[in-house]
PQR file of N, CA, C, O and H, with PARSE charges and radii, in Angstrom:
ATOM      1  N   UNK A   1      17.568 -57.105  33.280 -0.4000 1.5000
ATOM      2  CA  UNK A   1      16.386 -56.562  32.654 -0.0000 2.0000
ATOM      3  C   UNK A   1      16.650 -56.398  31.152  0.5500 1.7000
ATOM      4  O   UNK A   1      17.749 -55.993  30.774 -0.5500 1.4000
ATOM      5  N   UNK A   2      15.581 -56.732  30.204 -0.4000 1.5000
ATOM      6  CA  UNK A   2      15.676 -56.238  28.718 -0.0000 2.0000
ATOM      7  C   UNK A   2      15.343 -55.415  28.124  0.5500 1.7000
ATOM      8  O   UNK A   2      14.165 -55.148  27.886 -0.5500 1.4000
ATOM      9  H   UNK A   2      14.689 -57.061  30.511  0.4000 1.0000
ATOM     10  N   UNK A   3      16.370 -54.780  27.719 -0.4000 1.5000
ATOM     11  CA  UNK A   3      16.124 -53.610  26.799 -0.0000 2.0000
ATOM     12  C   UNK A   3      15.600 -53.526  25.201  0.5500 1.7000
ATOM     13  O   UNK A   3      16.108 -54.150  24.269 -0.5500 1.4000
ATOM     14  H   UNK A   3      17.327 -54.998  27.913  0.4000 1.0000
ATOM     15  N   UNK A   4      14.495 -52.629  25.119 -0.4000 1.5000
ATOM     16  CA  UNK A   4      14.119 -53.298  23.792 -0.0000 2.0000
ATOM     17  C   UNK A   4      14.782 -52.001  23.037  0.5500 1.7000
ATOM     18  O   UNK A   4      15.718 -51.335  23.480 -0.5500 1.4000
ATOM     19  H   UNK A   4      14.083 -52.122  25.876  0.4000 1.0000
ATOM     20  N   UNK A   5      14.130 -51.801  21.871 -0.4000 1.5000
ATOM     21  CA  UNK A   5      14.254 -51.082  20.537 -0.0000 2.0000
ATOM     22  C   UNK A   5      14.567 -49.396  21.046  0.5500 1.7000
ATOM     23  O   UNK A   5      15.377 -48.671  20.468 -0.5500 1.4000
ATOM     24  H   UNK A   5      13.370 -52.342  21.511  0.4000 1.0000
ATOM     25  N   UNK A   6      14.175 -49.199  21.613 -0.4000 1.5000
ATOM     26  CA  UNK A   6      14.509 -47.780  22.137 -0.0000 2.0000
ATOM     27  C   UNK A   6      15.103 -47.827  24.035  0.5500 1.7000
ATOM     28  O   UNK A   6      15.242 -46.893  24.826 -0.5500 1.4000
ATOM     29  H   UNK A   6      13.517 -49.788  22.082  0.4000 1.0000
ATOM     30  N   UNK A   7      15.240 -48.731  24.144 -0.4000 1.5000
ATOM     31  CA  UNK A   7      15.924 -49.114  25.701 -0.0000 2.0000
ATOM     32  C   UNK A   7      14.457 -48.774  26.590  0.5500 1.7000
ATOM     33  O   UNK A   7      14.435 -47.925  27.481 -0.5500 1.4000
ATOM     34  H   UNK A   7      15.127 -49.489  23.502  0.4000 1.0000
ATOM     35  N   UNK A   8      13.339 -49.528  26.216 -0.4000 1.5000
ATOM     36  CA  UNK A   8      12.477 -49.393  26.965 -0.0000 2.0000
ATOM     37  C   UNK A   8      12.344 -51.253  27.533  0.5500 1.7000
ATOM     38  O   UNK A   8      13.161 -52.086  27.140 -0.5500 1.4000
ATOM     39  H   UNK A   8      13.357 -50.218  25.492  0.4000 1.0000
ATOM     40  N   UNK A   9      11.474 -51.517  28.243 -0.4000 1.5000
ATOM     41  CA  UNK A   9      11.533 -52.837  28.428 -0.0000 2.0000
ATOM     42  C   UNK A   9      10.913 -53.562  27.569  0.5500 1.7000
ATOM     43  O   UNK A   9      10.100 -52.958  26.869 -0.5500 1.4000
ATOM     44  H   UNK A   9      10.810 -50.840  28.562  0.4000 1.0000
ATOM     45  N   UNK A  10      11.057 -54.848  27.371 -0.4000 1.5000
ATOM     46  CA  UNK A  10      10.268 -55.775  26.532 -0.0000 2.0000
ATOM     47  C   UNK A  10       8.904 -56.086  27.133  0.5500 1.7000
ATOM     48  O   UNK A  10       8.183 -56.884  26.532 -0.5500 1.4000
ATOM     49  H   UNK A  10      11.717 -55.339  27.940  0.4000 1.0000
ATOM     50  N   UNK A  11       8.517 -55.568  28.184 -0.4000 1.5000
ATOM     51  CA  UNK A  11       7.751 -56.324  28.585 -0.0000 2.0000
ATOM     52  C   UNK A  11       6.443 -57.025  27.911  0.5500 1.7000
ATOM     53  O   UNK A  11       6.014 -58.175  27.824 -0.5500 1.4000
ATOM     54  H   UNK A  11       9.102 -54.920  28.672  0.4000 1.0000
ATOM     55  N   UNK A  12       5.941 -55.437  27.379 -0.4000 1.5000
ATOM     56  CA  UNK A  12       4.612 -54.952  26.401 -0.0000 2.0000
ATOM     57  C   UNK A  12       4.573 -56.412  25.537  0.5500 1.7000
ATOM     58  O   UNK A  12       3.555 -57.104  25.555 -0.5500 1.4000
ATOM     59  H   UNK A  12       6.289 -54.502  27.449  0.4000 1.0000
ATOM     60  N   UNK A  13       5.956 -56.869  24.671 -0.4000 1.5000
ATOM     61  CA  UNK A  13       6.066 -57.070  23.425 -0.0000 2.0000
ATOM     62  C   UNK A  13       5.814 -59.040  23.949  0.5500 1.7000
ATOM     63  O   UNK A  13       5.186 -59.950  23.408 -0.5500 1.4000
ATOM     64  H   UNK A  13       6.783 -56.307  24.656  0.4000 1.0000
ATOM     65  N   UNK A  14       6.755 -58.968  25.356 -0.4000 1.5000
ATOM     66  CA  UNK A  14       6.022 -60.533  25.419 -0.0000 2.0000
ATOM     67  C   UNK A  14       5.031 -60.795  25.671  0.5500 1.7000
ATOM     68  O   UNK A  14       4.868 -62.014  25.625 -0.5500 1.4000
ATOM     69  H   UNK A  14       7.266 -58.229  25.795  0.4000 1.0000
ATOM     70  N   UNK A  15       3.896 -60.072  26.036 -0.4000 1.5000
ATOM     71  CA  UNK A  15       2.330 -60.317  26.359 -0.0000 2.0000
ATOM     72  C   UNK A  15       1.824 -60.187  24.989  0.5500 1.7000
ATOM     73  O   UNK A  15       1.066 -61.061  24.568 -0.5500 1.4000
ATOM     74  H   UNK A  15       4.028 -59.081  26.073  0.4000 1.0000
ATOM     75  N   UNK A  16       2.114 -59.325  24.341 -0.4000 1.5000
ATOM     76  CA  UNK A  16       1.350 -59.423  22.587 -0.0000 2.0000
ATOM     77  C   UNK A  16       2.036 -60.479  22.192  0.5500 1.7000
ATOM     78  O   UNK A  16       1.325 -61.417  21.832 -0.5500 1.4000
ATOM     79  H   UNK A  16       2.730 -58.615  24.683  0.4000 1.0000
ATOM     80  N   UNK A  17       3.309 -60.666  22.132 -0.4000 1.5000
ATOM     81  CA  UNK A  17       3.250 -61.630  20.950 -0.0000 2.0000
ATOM     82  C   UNK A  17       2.914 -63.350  21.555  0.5500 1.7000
ATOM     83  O   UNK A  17       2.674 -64.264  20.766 -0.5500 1.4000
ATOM     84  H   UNK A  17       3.886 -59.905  22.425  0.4000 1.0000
ATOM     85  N   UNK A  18       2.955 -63.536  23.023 -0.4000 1.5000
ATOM     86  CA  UNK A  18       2.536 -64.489  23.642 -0.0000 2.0000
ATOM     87  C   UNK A  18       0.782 -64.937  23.469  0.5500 1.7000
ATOM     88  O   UNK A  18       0.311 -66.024  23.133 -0.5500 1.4000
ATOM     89  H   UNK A  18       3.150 -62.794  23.664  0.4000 1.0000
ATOM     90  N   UNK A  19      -0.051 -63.426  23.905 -0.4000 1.5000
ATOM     91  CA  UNK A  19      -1.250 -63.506  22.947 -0.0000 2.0000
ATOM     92  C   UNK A  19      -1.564 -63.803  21.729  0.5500 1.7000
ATOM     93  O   UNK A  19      -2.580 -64.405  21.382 -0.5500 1.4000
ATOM     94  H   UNK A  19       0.332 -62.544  24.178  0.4000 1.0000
ATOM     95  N   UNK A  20      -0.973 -63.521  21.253 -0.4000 1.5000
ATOM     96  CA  UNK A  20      -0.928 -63.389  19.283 -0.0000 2.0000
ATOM     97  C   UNK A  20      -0.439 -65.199  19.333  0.5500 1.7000
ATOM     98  O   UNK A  20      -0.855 -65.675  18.277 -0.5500 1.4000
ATOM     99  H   UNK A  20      -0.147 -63.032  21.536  0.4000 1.0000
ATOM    100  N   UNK A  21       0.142 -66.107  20.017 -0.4000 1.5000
ATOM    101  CA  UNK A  21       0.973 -67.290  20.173 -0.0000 2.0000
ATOM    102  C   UNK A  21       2.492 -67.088  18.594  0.5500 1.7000
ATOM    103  O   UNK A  21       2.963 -67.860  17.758 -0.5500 1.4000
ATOM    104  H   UNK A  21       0.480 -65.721  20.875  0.4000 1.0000
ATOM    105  N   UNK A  22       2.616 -66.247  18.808 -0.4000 1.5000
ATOM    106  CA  UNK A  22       3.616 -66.123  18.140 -0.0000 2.0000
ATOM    107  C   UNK A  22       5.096 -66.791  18.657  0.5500 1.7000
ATOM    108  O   UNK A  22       5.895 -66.041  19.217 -0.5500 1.4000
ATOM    109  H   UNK A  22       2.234 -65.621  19.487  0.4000 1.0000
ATOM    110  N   UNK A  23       5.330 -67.779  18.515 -0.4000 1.5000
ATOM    111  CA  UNK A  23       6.803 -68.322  18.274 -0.0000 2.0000
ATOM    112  C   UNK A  23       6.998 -68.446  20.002  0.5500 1.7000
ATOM    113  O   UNK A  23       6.096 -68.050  20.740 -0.5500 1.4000
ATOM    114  H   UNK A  23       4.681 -68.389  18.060  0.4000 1.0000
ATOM    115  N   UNK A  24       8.179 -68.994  20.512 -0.4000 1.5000
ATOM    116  CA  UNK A  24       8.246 -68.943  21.754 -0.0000 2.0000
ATOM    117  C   UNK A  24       8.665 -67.259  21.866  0.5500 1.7000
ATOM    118  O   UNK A  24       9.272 -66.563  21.053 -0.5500 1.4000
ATOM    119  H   UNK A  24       8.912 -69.315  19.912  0.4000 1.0000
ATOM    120  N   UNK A  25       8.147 -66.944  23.069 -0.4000 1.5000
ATOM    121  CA  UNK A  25       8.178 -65.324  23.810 -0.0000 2.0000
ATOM    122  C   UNK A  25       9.293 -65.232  23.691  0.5500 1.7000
ATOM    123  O   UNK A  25       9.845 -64.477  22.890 -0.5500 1.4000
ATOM    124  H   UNK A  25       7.654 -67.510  23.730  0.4000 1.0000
ATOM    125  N   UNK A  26       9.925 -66.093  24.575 -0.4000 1.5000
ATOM    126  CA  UNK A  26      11.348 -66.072  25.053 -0.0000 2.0000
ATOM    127  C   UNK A  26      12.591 -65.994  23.520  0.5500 1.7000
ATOM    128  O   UNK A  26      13.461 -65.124  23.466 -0.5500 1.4000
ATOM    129  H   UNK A  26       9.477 -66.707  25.225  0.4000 1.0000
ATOM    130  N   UNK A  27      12.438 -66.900  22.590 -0.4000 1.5000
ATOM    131  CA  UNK A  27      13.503 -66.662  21.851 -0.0000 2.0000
ATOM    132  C   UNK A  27      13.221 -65.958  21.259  0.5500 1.7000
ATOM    133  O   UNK A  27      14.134 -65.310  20.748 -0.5500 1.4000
ATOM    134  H   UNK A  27      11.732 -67.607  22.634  0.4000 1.0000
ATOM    135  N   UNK A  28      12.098 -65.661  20.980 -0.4000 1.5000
ATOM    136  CA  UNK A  28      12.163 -64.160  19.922 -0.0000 2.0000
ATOM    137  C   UNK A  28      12.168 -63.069  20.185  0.5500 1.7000
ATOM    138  O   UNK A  28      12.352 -62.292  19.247 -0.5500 1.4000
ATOM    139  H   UNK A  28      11.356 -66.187  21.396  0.4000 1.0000
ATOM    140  N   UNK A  29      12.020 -62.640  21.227 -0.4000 1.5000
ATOM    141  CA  UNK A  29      12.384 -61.333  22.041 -0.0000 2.0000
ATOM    142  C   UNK A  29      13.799 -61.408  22.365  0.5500 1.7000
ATOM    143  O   UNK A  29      14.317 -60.309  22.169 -0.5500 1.4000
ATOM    144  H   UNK A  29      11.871 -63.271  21.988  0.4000 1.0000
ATOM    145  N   UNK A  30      14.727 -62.383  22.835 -0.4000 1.5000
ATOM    146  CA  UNK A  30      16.141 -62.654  22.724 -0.0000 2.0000
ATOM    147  C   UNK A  30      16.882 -62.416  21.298  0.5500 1.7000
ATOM    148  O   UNK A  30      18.075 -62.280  21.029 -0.5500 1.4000
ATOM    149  H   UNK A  30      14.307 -63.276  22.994  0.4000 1.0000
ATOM    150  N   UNK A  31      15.911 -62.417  20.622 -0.4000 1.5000
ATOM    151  CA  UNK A  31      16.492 -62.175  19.099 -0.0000 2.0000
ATOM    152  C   UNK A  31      16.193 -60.775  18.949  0.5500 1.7000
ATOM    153  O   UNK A  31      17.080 -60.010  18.570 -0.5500 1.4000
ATOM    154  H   UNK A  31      14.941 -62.528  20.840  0.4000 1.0000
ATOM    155  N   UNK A  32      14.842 -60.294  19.251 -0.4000 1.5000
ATOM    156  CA  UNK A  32      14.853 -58.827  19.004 -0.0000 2.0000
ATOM    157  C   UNK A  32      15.773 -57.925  19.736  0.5500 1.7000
ATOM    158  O   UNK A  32      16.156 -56.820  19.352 -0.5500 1.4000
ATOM    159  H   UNK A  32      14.121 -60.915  19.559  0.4000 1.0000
ATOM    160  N   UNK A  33      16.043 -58.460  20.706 -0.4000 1.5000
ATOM    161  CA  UNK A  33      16.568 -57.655  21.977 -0.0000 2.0000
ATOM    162  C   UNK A  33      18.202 -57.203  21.178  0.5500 1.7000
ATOM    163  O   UNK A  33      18.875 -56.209  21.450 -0.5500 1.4000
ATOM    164  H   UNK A  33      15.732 -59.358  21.018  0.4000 1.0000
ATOM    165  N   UNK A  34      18.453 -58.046  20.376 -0.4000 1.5000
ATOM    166  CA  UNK A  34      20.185 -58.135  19.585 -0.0000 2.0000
ATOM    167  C   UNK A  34      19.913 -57.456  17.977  0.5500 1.7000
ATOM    168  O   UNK A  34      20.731 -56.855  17.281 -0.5500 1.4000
ATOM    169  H   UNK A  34      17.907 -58.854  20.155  0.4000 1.0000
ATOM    170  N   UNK A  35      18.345 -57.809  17.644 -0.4000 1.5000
ATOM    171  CA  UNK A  35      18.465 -57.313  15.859 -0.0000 2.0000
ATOM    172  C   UNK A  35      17.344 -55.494  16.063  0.5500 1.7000
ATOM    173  O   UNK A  35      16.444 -55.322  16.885 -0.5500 1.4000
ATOM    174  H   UNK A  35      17.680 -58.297  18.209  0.4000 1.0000
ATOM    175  N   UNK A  36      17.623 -54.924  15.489 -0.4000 1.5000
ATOM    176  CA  UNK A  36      17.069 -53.994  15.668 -0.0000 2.0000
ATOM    177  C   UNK A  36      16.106 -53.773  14.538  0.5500 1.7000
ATOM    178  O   UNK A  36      15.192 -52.958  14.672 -0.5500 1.4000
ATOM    179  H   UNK A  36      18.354 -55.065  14.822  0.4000 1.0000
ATOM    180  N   UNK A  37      16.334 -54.745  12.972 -0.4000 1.5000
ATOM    181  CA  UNK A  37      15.840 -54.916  12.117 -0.0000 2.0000
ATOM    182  C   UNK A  37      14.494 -55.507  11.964  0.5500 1.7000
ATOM    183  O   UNK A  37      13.423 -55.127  11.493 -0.5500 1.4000
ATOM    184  H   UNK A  37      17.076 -55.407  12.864  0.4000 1.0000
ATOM    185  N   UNK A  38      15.022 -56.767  12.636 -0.4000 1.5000
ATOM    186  CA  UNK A  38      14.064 -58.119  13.328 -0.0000 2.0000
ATOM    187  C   UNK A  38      13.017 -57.159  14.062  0.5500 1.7000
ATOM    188  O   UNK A  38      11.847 -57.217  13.682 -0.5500 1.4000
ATOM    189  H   UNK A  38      15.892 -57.075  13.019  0.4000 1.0000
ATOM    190  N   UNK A  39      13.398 -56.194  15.190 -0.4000 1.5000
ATOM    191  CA  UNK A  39      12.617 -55.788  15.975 -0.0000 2.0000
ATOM    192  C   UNK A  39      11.628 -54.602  14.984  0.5500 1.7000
ATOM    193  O   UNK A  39      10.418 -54.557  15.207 -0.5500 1.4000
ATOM    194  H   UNK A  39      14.348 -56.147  15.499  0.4000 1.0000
ATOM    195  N   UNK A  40      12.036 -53.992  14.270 -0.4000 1.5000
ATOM    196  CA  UNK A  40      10.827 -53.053  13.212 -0.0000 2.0000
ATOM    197  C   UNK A  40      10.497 -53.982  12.812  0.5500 1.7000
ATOM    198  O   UNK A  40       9.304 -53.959  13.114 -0.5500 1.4000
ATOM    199  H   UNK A  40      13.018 -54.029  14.089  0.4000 1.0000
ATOM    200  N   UNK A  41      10.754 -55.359  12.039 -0.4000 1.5000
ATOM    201  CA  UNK A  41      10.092 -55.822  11.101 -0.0000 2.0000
ATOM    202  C   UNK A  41       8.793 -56.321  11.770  0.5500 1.7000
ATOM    203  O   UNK A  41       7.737 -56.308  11.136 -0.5500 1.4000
ATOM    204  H   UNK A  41      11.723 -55.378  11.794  0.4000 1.0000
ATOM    205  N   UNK A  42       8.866 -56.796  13.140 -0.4000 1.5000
ATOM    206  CA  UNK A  42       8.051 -57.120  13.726 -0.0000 2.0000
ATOM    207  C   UNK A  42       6.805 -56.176  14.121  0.5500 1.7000
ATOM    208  O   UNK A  42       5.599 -56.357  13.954 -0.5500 1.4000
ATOM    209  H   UNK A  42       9.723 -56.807  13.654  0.4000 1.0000
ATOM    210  N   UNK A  43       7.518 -55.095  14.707 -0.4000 1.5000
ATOM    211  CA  UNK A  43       6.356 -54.157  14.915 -0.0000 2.0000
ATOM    212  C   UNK A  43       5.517 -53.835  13.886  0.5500 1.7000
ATOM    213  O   UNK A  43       4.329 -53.561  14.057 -0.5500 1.4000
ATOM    214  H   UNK A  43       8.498 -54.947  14.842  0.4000 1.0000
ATOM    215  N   UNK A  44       6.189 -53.856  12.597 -0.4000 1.5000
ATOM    216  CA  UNK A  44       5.351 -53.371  11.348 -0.0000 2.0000
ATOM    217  C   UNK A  44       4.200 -54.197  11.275  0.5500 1.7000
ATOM    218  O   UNK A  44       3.038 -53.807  11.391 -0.5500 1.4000
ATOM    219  H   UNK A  44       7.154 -54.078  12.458  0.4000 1.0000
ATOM    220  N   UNK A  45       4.731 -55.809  11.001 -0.4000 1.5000
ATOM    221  CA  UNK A  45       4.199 -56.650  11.153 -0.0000 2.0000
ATOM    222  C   UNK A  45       2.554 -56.691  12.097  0.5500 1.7000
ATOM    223  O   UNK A  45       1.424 -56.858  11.638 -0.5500 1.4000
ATOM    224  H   UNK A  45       5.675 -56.127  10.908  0.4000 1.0000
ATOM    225  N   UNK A  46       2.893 -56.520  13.203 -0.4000 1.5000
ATOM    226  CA  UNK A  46       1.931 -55.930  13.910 -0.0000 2.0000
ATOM    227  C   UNK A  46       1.067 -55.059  13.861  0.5500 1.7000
ATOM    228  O   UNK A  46      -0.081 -55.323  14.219 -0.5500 1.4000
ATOM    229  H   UNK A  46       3.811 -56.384  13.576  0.4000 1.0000
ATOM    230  N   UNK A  47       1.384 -53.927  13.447 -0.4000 1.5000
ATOM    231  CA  UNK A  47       0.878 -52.373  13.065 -0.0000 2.0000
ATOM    232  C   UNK A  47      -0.362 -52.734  11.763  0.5500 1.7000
ATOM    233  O   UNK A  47      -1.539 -52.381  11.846 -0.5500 1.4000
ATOM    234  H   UNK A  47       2.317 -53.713  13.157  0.4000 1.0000
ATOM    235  N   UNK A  48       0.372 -53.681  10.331 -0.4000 1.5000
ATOM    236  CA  UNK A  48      -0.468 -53.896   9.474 -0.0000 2.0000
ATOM    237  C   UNK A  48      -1.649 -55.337  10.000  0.5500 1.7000
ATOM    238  O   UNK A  48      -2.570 -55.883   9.394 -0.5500 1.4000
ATOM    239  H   UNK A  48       1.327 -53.968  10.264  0.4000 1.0000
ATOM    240  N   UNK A  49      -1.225 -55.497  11.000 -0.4000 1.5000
ATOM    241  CA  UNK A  49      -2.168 -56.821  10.862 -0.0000 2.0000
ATOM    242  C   UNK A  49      -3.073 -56.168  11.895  0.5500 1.7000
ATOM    243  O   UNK A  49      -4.242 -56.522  11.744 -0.5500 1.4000
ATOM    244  H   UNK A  49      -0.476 -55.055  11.493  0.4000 1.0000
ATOM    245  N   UNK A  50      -2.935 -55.564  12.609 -0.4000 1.5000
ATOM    246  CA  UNK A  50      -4.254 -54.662  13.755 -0.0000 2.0000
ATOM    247  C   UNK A  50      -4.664 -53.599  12.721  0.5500 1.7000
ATOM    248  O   UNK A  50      -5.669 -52.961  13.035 -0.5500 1.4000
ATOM    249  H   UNK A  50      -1.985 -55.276  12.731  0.4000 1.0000
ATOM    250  N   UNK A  51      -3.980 -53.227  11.334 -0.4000 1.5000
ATOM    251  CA  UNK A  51      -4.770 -52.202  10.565 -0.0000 2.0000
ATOM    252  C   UNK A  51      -6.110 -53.130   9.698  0.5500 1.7000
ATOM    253  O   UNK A  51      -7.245 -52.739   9.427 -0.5500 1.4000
ATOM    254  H   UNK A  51      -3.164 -53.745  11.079  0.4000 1.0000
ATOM    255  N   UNK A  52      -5.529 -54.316   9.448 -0.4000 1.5000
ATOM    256  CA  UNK A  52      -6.124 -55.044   8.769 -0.0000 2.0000
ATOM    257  C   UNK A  52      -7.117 -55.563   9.362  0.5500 1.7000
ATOM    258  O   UNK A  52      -8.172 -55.633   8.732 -0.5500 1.4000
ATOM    259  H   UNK A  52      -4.607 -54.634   9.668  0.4000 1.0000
ATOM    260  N   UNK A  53      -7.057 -56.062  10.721 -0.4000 1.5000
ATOM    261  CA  UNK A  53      -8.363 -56.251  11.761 -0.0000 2.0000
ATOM    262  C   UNK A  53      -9.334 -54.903  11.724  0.5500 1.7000
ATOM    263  O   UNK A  53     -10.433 -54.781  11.183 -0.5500 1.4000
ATOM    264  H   UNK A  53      -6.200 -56.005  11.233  0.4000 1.0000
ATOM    265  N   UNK A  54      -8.640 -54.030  12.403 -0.4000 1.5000
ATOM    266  CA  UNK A  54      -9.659 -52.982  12.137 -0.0000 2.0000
ATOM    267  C   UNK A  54     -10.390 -52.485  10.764  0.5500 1.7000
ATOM    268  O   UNK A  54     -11.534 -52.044  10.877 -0.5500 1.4000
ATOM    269  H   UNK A  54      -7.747 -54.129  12.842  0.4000 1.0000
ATOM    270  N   UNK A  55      -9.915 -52.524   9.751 -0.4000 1.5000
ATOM    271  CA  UNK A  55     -10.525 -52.780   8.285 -0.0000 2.0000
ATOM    272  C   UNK A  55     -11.633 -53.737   8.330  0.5500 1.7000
ATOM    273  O   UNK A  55     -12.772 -53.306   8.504 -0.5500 1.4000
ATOM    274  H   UNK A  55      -8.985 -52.882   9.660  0.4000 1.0000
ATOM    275  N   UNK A  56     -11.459 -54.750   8.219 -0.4000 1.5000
ATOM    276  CA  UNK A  56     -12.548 -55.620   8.945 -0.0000 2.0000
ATOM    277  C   UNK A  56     -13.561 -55.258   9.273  0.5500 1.7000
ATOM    278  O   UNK A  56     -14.554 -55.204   8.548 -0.5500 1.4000
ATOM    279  H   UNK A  56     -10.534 -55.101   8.077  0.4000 1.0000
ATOM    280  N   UNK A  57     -13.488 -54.881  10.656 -0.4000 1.5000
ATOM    281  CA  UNK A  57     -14.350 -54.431  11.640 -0.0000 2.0000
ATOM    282  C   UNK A  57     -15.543 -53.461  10.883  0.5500 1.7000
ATOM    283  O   UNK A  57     -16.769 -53.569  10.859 -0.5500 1.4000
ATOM    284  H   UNK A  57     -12.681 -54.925  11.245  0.4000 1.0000
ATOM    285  N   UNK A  58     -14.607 -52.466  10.277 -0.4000 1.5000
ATOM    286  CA  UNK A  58     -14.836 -51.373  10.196 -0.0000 2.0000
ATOM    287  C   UNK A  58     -16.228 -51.647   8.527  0.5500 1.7000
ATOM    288  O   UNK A  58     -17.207 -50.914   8.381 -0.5500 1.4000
ATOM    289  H   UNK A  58     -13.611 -52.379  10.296  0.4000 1.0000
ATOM    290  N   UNK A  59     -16.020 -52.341   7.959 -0.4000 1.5000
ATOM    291  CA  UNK A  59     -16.135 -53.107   6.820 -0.0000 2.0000
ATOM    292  C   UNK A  59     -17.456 -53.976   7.315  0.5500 1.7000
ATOM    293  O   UNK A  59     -18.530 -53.951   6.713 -0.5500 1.4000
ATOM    294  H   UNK A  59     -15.225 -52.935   8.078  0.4000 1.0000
ATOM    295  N   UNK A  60     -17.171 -54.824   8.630 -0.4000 1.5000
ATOM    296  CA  UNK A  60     -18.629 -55.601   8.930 -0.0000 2.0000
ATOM    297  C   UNK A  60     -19.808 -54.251   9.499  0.5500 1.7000
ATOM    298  O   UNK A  60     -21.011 -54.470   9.358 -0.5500 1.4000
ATOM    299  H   UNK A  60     -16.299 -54.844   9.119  0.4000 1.0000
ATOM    300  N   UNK A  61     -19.461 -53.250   9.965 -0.4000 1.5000
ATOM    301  CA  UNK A  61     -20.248 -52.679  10.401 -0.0000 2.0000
ATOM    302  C   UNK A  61     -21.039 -51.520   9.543  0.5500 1.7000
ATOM    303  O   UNK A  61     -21.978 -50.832   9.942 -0.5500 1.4000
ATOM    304  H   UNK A  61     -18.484 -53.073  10.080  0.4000 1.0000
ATOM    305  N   UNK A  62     -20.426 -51.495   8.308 -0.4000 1.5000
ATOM    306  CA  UNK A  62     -21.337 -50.871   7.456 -0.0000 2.0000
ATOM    307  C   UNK A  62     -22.233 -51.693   6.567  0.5500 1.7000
ATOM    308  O   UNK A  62     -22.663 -51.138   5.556 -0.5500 1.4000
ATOM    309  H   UNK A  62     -19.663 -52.054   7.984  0.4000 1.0000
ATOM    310  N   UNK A  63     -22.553 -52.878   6.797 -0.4000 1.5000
ATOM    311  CA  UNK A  63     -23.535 -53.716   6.490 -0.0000 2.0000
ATOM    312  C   UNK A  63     -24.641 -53.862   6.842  0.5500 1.7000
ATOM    313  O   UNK A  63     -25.330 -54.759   6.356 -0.5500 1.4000
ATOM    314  H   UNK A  63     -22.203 -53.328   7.618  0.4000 1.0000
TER
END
């Protein structure tokens, strides 16, 4: 079983980033699973780009 960033499972992280078609699932979660760096940079990554969708959103609907 894989342990991610806080020894929880990866599971979450291969369905988003498999959705998202980000890179193969498999090696980059094999990479996060070893960099702990790799693994924030990613989440951040994530965090600003669903802030930035929701900006958006938030942006078409006051029109």
């Amino acid at each position: 079983m894989k342990k991610g960033l806080l020894g929880s499972d990866m599971v979450l992280i291969d369905v988003v980033l498999s959705v998202l078609g980000l890179a193969p699932p498999q090696g980059l979660t094999d990479s996060m699973s070893q960099s702990k760096t790799l693994s924030l940079m990613v989440v951040i990554g994530l965090l600003l780009f669903a802030g930035f969708i929701g900006f958006l959103v938030y942006m078409a609907g006051l029109s």
